[in-house]
N, C-alpha and C positions, 0 to 999 in steps of 0.2 A: 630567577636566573634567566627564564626565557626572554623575559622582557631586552634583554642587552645580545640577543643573537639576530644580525640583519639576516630575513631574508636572502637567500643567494642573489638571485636577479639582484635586489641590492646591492651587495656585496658586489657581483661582477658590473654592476653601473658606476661602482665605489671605483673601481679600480680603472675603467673607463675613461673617468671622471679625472682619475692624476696622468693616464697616458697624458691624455688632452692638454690639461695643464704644463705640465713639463713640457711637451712641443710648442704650447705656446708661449712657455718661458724665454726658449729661443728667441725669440724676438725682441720679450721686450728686455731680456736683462745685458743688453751690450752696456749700460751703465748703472748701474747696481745701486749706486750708490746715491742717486737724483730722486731728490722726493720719498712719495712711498717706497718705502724697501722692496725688490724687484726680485723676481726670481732669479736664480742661476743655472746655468746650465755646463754639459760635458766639455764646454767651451772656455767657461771661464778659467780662472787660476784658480790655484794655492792662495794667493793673493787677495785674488777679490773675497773670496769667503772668509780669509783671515780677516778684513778691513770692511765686511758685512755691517752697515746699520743696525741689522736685526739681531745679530750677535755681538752688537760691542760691549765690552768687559767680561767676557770670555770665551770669546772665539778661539783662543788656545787649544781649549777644553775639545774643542771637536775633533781634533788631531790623534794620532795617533801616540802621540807623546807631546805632551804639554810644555817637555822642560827642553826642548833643541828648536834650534831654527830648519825652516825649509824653505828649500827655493818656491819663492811666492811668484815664480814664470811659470810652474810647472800646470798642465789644463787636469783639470779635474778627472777627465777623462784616463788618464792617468794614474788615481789615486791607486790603483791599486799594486803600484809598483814597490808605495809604500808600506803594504800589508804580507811581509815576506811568508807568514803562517797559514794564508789566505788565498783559497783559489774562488772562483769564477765570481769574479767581481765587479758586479755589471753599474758603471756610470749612472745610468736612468736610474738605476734602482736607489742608487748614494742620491743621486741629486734630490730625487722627489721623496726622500726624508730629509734633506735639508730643507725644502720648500714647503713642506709643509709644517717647519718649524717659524719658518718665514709668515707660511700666511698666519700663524696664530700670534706671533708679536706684532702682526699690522689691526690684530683685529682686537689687541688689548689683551691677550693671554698671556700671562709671564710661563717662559720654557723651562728657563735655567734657574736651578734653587740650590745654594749654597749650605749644607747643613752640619756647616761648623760654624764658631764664631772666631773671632778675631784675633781673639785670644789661644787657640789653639792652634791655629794658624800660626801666629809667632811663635810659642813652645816648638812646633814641628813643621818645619816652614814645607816637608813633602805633603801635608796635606793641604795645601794650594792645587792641590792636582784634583783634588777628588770633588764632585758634583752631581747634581740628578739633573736630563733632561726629561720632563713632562709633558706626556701626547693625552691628551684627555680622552674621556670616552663619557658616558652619560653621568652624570653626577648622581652621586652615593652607590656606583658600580663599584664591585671589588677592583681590586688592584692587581698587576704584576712589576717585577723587578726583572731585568734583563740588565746579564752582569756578561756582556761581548767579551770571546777571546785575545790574544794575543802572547800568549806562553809567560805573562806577566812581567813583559820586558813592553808592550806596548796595549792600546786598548782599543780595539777596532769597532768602533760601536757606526762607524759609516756603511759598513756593511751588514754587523751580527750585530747592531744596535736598534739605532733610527730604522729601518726596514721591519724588523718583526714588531715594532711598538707602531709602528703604523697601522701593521696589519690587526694586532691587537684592538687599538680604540675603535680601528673601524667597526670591529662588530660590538662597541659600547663600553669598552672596559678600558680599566684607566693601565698605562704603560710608564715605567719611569726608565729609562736605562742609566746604569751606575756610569760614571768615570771615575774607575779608582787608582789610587798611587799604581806606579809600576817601580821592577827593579827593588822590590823588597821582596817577594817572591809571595808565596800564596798566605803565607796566615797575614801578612798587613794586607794585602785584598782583600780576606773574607771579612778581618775586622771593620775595614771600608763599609762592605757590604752589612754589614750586623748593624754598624750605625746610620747606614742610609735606612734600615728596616725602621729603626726604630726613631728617627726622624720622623716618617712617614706615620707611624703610631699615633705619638705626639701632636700631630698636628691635622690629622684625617678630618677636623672639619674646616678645617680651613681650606683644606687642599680636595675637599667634595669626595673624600673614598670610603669607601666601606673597609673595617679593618678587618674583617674578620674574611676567610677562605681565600687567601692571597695566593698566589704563586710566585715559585721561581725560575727564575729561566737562565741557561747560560751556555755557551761554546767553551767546550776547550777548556783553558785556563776557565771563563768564567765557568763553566760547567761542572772543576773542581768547586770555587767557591759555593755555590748554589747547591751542590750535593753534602756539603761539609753543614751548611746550617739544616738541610734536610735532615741528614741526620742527628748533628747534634745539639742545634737547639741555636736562637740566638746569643742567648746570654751566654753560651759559651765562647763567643769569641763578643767577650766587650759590649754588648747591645743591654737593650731593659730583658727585664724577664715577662717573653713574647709567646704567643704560640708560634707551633712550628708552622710551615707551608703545607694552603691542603693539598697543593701540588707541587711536583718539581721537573722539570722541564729537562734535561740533558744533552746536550749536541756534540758528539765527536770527543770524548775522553776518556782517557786511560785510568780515571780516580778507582780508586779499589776499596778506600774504608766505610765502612756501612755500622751500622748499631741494629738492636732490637727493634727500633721502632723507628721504621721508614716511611715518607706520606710517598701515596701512590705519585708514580712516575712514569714520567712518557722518555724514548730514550731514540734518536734518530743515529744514523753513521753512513759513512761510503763502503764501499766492499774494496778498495783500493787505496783505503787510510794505512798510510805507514806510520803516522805520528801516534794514533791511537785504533791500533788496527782493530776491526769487527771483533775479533776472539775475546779481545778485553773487556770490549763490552759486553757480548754475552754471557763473561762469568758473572759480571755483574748482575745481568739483570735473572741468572738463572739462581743469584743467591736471594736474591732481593723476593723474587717469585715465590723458592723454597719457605720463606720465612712470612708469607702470606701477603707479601705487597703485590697490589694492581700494579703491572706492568705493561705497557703498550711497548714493543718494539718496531722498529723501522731501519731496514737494510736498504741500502738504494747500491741500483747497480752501476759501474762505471766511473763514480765517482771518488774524489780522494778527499784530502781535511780541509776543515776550514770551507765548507761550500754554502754557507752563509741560508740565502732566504731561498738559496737551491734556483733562481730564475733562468728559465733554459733548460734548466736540467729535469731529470729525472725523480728531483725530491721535492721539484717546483708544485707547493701547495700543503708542506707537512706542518706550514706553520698554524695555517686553520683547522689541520687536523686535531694539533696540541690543544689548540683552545677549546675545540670538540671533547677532549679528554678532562681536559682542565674543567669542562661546565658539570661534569658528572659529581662532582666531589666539591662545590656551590651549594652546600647545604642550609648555611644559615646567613647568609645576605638579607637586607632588608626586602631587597628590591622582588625578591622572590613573586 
């Protein structure tokens, strides 16, 4: 387990290391499109990321809804106008998860992995929508799943996505984040999510992870999904028959149903959420406690829903914290 935790000084050289980058994206990505795939910045469009080299054939996917058009003027800086469920939505932060999706297709690493076939596809033509992007971390590291909210009417993984999977590999561990159908509401999400698991089972040497003490992670809407296979397993909604998560990750949800047997859980919120106010959470987690699960809570003051990777704010850092909870319950990795 230790093996796959940087150093801080790392870790804050790590992050450094993408300011720098990002700023120097500014310059060179006034044409995105010439030659090597170019960074973007709060500058570009809708457009140019839609019409990305590094994303072509499914750049859709990174939107917040895969199946409408947007104005491709609109500067990225922007994006979050699009994220109506979504507050403090910081640019640098979206860009420099898309850049660093970037530099790993220039450098030969495939992101985006489709885990349906074609065939399925035509039976239910909504699953065109649903995909794994993949942010590596040291190979045969466990793994995590981040399933971003959006009330399941959209999937904001530019914010509650790409950002926390970065911050994940950074300290060595592998990140997928889901993009699942929207607009069927939570059980064809969770199902999404059950067969992204169980994708990821299937094919763990191909794809470098360790299957076993996974987590999951999720906002909101995803936050339902990820506590729904917590507790009741994957093969309950659709997947192989898996182990559960040795951890689960929760950010900002009202979800209320729990079982017998919950894997420890870490649970963040604003004191100012009207969408899934603090009390909700805390019965939650004071049931979850009673019933003998490890529970980490996290109140942040000032804050309301949807506050993402918290940058700026006052929860700015809870996502290293979760993986600090997430290393405790890494029992049987190889990498140990």
């Amino acid at each position: 387990m230790g093996a796959f935790l940087l150093p801080s000084a790392c870790l804050a050289a790590s992050l450094l290391l993408t300011s720098i980058v990002v700023e120097a994206g500014e310059a060179e990505s006034a044409h995105p499109h010439e030659g090597r795939a170019g960074h973007l910045n709060a500058d570009n469009s809708i457009g140019d990321l839609l019409n990305h080299p590094a994303f072509r054939g499914y750049s859709r996917l990174l939107m917040p809804r895969s199946d409408r058009a947007y104005d491709e003027g609109m500067r990225l800086a922007e994006i979050g106008t699009l994220l109506p469920y979504h507050s403090h939505v910081d640019p640098q932060t979206v860009v420099a998860g898309l850049n660093r999706m970037i530099d790993d297709v220039n450098d030969g690493r495939p992101v985006f992995y489709d885990f349906q076939t074609e065939a399925q596809k035509r039976s239910d033509p909504a699953k065109e929508q649903r995909g794994l992007f993949f942010f590596r971390g040291k190979p045969g590291a466990p793994f995590a799943i981040i399933s971003p909210g959006g009330g399941f009417s959209y999937v904001g993984s530019v914010h509650e996505g790409f950002p926390y999977a970065g911050e994940i590999s950074g300290q060595g561990y592998n990140a997928f984040v889901l993009k699942y159908r929207t607009g069927l509401g939570g059980a064809a999400a969770t199902e999404d999510l059950a067969a992204a698991i169980s994708y990821i089972y299937r094919n763990a040497e191909t794809l470098a992870v360790d299957r076993r003490d996974y987590s999951l992670w999720g906002s909101s809407a995803g936050a339902r999904m990820a506590a729904a296979i917590g507790s009741h397993g994957v093969m309950a909604f659709g997947g192989d028959d898996l182990p559960k998560p040795a951890t689960v990750v929760m950010a900002y949800t009202a979800h209320s149903d729990t079982s017998s047997d919950e894997p420890p859980t870490f649970v963040v919120v604003g004191d100012q959420d009207r969408i899934s106010p603090p009390d909700a959470m805390e019965r939650r987690v004071a049931i979850l406690r009673q019933a003998g699960t490890e529970v980490e809570y996290r109140r942040y003051e000032q804050l309301d829903h949807g506050f993402g990777a918290g940058i700026g704010t006052r929860a700015e850092g809870w996502i290293a914290d979760a993986v600090r909870f997430w290393q405790k319950f890494i029992r049987n990795s190889r990498a140990r």
